[in-house]
C-alpha positions as CSV (number, residue, x, y, z in Angstrom):
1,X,-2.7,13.5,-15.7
2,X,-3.7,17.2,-15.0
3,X,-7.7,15.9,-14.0
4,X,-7.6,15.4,-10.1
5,X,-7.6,17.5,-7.0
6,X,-4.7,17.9,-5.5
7,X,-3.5,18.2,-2.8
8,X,-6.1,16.4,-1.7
9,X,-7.7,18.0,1.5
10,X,-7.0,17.1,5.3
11,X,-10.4,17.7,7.3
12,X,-10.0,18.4,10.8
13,X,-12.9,15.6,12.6
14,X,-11.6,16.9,16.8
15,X,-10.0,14.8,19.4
16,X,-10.6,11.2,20.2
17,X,-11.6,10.1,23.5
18,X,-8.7,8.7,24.4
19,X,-6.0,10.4,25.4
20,X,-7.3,13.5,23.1
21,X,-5.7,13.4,19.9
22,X,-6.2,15.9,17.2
23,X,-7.7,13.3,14.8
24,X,-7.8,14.1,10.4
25,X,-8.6,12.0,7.3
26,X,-6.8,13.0,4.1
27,X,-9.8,12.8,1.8
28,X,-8.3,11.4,-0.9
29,X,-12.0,10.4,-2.1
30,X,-12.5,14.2,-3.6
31,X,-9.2,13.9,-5.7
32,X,-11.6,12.8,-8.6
33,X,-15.0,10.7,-7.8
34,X,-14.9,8.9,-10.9
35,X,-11.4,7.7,-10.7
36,X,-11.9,6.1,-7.4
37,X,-10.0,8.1,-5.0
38,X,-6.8,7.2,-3.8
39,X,-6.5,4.6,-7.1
40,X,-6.1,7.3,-9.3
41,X,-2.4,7.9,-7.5
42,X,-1.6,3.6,-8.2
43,X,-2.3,4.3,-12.1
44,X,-1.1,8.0,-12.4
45,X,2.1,6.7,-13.2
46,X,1.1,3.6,-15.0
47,X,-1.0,5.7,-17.3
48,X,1.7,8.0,-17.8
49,X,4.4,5.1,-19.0
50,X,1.8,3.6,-20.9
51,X,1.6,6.8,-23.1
52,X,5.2,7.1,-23.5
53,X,6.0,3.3,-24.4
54,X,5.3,1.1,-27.6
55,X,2.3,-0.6,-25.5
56,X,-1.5,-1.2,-27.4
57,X,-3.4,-1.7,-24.4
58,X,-3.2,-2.4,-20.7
59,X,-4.8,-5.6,-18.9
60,X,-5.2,-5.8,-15.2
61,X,-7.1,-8.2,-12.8
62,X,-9.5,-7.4,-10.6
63,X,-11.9,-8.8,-7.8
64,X,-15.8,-8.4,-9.5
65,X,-16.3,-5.3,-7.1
66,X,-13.0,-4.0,-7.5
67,X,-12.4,0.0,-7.2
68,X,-9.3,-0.8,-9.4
69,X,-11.2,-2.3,-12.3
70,X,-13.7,1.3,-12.2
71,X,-11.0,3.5,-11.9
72,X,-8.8,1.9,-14.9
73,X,-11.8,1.6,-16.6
74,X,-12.7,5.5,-16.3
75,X,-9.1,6.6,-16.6
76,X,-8.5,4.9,-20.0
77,X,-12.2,6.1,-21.0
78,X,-10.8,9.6,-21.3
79,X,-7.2,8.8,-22.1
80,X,-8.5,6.7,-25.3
81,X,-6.9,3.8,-23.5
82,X,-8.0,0.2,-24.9
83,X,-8.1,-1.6,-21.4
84,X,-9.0,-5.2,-20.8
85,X,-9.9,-6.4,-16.9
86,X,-9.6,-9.8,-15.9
87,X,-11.9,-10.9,-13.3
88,X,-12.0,-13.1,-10.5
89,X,-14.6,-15.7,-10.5
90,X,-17.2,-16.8,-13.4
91,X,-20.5,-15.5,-12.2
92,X,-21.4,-12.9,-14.9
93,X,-23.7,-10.4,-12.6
94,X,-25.5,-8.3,-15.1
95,X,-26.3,-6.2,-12.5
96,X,-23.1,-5.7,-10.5
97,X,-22.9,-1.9,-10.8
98,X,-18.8,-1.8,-10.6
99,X,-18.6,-4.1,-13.9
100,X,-21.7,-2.2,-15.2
101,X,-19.1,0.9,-15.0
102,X,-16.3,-0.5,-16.6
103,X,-17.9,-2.3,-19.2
104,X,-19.7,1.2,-20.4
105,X,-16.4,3.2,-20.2
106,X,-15.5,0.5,-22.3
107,X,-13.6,-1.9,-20.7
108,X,-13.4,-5.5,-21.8
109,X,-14.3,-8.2,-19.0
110,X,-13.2,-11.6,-18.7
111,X,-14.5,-13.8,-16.1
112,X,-11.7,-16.2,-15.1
113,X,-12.2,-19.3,-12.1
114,X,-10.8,-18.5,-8.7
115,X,-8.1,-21.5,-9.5
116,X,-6.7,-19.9,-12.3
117,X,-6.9,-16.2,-11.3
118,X,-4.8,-16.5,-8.0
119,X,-2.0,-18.1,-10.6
120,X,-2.1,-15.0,-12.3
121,X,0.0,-15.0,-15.6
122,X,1.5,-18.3,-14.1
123,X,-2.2,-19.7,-15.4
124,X,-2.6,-21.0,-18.2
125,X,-6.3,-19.8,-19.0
126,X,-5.1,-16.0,-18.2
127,X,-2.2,-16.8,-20.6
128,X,-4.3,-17.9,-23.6
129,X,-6.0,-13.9,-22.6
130,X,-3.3,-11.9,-22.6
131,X,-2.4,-13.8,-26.2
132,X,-5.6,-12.4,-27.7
133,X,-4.2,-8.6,-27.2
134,X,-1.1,-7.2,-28.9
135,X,1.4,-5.4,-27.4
136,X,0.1,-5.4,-23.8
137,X,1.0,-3.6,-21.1
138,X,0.4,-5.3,-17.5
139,X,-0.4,-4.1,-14.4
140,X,-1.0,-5.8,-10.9
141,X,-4.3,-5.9,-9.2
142,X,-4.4,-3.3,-7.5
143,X,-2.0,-1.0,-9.2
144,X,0.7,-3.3,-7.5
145,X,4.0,-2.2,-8.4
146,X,6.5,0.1,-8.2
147,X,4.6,2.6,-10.5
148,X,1.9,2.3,-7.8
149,X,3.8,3.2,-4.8
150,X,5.9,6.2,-6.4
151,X,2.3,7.7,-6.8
152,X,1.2,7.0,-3.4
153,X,4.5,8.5,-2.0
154,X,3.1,11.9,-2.6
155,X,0.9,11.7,-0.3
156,X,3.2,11.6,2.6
157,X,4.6,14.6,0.4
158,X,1.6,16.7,0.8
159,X,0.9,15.0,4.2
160,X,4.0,16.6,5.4
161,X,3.2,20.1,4.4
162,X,-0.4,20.3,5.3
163,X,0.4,18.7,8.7
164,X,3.9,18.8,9.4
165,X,3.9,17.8,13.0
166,X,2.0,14.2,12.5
167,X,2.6,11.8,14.7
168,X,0.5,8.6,13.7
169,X,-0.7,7.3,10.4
170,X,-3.8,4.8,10.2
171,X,-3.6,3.2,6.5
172,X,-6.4,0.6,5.6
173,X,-4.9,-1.6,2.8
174,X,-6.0,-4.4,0.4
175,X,-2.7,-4.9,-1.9
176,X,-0.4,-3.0,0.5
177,X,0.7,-0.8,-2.5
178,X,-0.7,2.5,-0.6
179,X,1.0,0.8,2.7
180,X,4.3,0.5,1.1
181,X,4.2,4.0,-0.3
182,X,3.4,5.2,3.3
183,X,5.6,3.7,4.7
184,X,8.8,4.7,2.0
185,X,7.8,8.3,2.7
186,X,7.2,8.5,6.8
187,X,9.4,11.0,8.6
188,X,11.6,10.0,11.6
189,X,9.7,9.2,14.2
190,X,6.1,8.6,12.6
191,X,4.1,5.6,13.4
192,X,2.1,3.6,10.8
193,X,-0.3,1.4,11.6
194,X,-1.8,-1.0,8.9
195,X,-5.3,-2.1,9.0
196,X,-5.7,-5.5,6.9
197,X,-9.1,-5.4,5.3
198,X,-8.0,-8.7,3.5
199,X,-9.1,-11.7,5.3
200,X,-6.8,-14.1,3.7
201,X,-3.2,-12.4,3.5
202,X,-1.0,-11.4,5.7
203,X,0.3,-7.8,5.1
204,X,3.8,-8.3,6.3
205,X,3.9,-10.7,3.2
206,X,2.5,-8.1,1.0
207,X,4.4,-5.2,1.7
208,X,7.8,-7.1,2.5
């Protein structure tokens, strides 16, 4: 997946106010604007096993405003990907612009009830889905699995070249895919420090 800005760029914003740091953000937002930032590195190497396996189509799961379900939705879009998202909740929103996306790069939606989707594939209404589609491949909300990390690794890889002397990383994180790959890569001595920006799950649980 050559389409994507990389390294992404480290912008310099000053010092904080306390105790005067030299503050950056890795803007991971410019690697491709249609491919939702940082979610492009979760699904660069799900896309790329995809390609090479026996697999018809890739399903994944999704909140109704999820960044995941837009950026699978656009990556498969110009990969000739069939991709299917299954969504959290049954309110159909014609106008919720992030399923609005996906459904015109050609995604195919399916509204699930909050009951059955935090089963997962343990549901039995998600099951009688995923029966509908041959040969599926299957990955996590979020781009949730190993796959997802090794592509978030690199960007302590590049972190480390454009700034080789950083001392503390500030991660928000949903899944704690981006958390985990963070944290596989820090150097000796770097300090990360998770923001939850889920208000029901605890992150130690997540990246464990």
């Amino acid at each position: 997946m050559k389409d994507a800005l990389l390294p992404s760029p480290v912008e310099y914003l000053g010092r904080s106010s306390i105790r005067s740091h030299q503050l950056y953000v890795k803007r991971d937002d410019l690697i491709n604007q249609d491919y939702g930032g940082n979610k492009w590195r979760k699904l660069k190497y799900n896309i790329e096993y995809f390609k090479s396996s026996s697999h018809n189509c890739i399903i994944t799961f999704g909140g109704p405003f999820s960044n995941h379900i837009a950026s699978l939705a656009s990556i498969s879009k110009v990969h000739g990907i069939h991709c299917i998202g299954i969504i959290r909740g049954e309110f159909m929103d014609p106008e919720n612009p992030t399923l609005k996306k996906a459904i015109e790069k050609g995604m195919r939606i399916h509204h699930v009830p909050k009951t059955e989707y935090r089963l997962k594939e343990e549901s039995g209404v998600i099951q009688e889905i995923i029966r509908q589609y041959d040969s599926p491949y299957i990955i996590p909300e979020g781009g949730a699995n190993s796959l997802g990390s090794k592509g978030v690794e690199e960007i302590m890889t590049e972190l480390h070249k454009q700034i080789p002397d950083v001392q503390y990383i500030v991660v928000p994180a949903g899944t704690g895919t981006t958390a985990t790959g963070i944290i596989e890569k820090a150097a000796p001595g770097q300090k990360i420090y998770i923001i939850n920006v889920l208000k029901h799950q605890g992150m130690s649980d997540l990246i464990a």
